[in-house]
N, C-alpha and C positions, 0 to 999 in steps of 0.2 A: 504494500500500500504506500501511495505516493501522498503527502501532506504537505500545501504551500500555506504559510504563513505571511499575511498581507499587511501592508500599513502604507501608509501615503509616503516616504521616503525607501523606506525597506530595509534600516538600520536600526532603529530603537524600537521603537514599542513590537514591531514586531518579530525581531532579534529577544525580545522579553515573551513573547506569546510562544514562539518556539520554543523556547527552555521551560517553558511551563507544560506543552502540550507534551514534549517530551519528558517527562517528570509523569506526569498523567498517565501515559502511555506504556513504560514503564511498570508502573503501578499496577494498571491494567493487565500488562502482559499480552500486550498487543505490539507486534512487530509492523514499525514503519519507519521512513525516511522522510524527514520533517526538516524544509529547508524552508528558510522566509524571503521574500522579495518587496518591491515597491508597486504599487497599482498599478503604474504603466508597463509593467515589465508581465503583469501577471496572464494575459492572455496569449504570452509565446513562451511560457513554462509548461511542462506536463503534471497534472497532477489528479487524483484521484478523487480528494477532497479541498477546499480553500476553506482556514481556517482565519478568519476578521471579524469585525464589529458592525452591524449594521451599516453604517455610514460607507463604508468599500464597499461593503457586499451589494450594496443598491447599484455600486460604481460598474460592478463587475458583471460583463455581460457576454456568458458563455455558458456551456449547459455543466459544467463541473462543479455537483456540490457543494453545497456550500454551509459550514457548521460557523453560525453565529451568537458570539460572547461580546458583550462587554468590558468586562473586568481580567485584564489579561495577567493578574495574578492571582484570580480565584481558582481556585485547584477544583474547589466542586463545581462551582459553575462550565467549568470548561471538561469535569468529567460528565457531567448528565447532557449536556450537548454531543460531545461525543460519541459518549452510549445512546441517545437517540437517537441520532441521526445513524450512525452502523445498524441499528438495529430494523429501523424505517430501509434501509439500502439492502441487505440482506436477505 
């Protein structure tokens, strides 16, 4: 499983979302490859899932999943998003 991590430059907040989804993930004991970018770059990435906050996510306009959080160091919010969305695709 492929996981891009979005933010509008594609160095902090979502360089923070990725260390967290992987932390998550982890935890989970789910096996994936979680790399983060910037919004312009995000529709010539491959990915399985795009992990963002509403505000991208509206941005992003492609048919690749897309699991949306807010709070990009809530470890639960970002596990029950997760596990829905997998669960919903499944």
């Amino acid at each position: 499983m492929e996981m891009l991590c979005v933010c509008g430059l594609g160095q902090g907040s979502s360089l923070i979302l990725r260390m967290t989804v992987e932390e998550v993930l982890k935890e989970l004991g789910i096996k994936a490859n979680v790399d983060n970018t910037d919004l312009s770059s995000v529709s010539y990435m491959r990915a399985d899932y795009i992990v963002t906050n509403k505000v991208f996510g509206d941005q992003i306009h492609n048919t690749v999943p897309k699991i949306i959080v807010e709070n990009y160091f809530d470890k639960d919010e970002i596990r029950k998003a997760i596990l829905q969305h997998i669960k919903k695709e499944d």
